[in-house]
Wavefront OBJ file of the C-alpha trace (Angstrom):
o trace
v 137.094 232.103 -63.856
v 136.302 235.862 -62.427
v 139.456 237.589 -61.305
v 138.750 238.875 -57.618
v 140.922 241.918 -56.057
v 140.570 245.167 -54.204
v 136.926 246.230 -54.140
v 136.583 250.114 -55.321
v 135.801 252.171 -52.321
v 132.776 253.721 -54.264
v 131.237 250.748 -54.940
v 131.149 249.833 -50.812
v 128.432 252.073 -48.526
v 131.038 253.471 -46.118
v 128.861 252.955 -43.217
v 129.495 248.664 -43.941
v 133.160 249.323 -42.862
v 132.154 250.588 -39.459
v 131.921 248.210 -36.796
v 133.878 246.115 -34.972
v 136.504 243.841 -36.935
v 139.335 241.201 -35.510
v 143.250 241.602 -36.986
v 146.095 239.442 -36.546
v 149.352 241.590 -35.689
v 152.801 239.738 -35.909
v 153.628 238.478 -33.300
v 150.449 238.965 -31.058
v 147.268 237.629 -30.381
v 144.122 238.274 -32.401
v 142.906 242.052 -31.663
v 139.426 243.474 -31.546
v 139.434 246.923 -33.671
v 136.526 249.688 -34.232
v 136.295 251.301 -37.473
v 134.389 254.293 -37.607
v 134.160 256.336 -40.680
v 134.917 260.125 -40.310
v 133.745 261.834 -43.308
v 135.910 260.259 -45.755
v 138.569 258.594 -43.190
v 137.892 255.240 -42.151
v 139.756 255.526 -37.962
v 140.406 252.422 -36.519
v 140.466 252.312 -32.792
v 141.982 248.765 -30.776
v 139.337 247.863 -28.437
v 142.237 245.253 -27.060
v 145.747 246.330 -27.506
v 149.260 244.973 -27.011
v 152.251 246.146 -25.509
v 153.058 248.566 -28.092
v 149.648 250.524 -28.604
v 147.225 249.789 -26.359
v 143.316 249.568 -26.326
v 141.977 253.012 -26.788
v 144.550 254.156 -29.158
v 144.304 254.593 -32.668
v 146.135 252.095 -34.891
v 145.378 253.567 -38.291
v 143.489 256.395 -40.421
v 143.076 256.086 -43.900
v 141.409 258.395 -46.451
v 138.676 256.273 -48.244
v 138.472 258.923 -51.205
v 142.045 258.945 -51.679
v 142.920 255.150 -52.620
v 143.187 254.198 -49.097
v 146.351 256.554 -48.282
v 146.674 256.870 -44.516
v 148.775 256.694 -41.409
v 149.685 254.003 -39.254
v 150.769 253.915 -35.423
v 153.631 252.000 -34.282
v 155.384 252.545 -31.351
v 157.909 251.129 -28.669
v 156.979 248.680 -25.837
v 155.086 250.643 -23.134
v 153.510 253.086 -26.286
v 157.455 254.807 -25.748
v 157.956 257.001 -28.945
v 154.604 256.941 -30.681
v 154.595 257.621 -33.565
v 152.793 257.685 -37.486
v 154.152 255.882 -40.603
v 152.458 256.257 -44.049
v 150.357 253.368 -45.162
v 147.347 251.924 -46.902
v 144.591 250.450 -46.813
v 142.971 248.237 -49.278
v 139.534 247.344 -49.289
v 138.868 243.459 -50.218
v 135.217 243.636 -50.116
v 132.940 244.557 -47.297
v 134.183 241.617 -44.597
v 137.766 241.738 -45.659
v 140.680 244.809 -45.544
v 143.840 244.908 -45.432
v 146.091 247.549 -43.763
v 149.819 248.187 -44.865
v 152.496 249.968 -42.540
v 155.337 251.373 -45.050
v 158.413 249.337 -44.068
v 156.492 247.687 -40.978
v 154.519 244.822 -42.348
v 150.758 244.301 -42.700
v 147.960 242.992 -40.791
v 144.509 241.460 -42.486
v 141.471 242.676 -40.999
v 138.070 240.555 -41.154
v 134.810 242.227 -40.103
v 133.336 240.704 -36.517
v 129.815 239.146 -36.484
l 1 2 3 4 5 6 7 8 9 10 11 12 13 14 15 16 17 18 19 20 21 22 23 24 25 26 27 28 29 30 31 32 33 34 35 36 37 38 39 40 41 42 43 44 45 46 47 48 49 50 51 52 53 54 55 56 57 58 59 60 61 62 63 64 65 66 67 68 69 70 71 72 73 74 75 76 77 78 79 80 81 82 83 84 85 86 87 88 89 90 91 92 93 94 95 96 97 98 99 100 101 102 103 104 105 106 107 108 109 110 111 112 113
């Protein structure tokens, strides 16, 4: 049996990853998220939001060419105290990532069709 895991970022075409994908946050409803690619940072935008960072507003940033390290947004009800954790993201394959906010939990991301 072939052992699946984390697909290398150099072996997915960056531009794949952009588009629109749906995540499940703890403790909320589904949520509709852009991904753009930025050079080498993969920005994901909510296109719907929640009650702590709202549609418009970036929820992560992670640099593709440097194992996924990035930033993640959390913030207070209302978007009170904004602010960026370190994370990362990991790449599954070219439908499937996974985004991890140090000491805040994780959220699975699955590309929209």
């Amino acid at each position: 049996m072939k052992k699946t895991g984390p697909v290398p970022v150099k072996e997915i075409n960056l531009s794949d990853l952009e588009g629109e994908w749906v995540g499940r946050y703890r403790g909320h409803f589904d949520q509709v998220i852009r991904f753009t690619v930025i050079d080498t940072v993969l920005v994901a935008t909510k296109v719907t939001g929640d009650e702590h960072v709202p549609g418009g507003e970036v929820t992560f940033k992670a640099d593709l060419h440097r194992n996924g390290i990035g930033l993640g947004q959390v913030a207070e009800k209302e978007f009170r105290n904004a602010t960026w954790v370190p994370g990362r993201l990991i790449v599954v394959d070219k439908e499937h990532v996974t985004f991890y906010w140090d000491g805040c939990g994780v959220v699975e991301f699955r590309k929209d069709d």
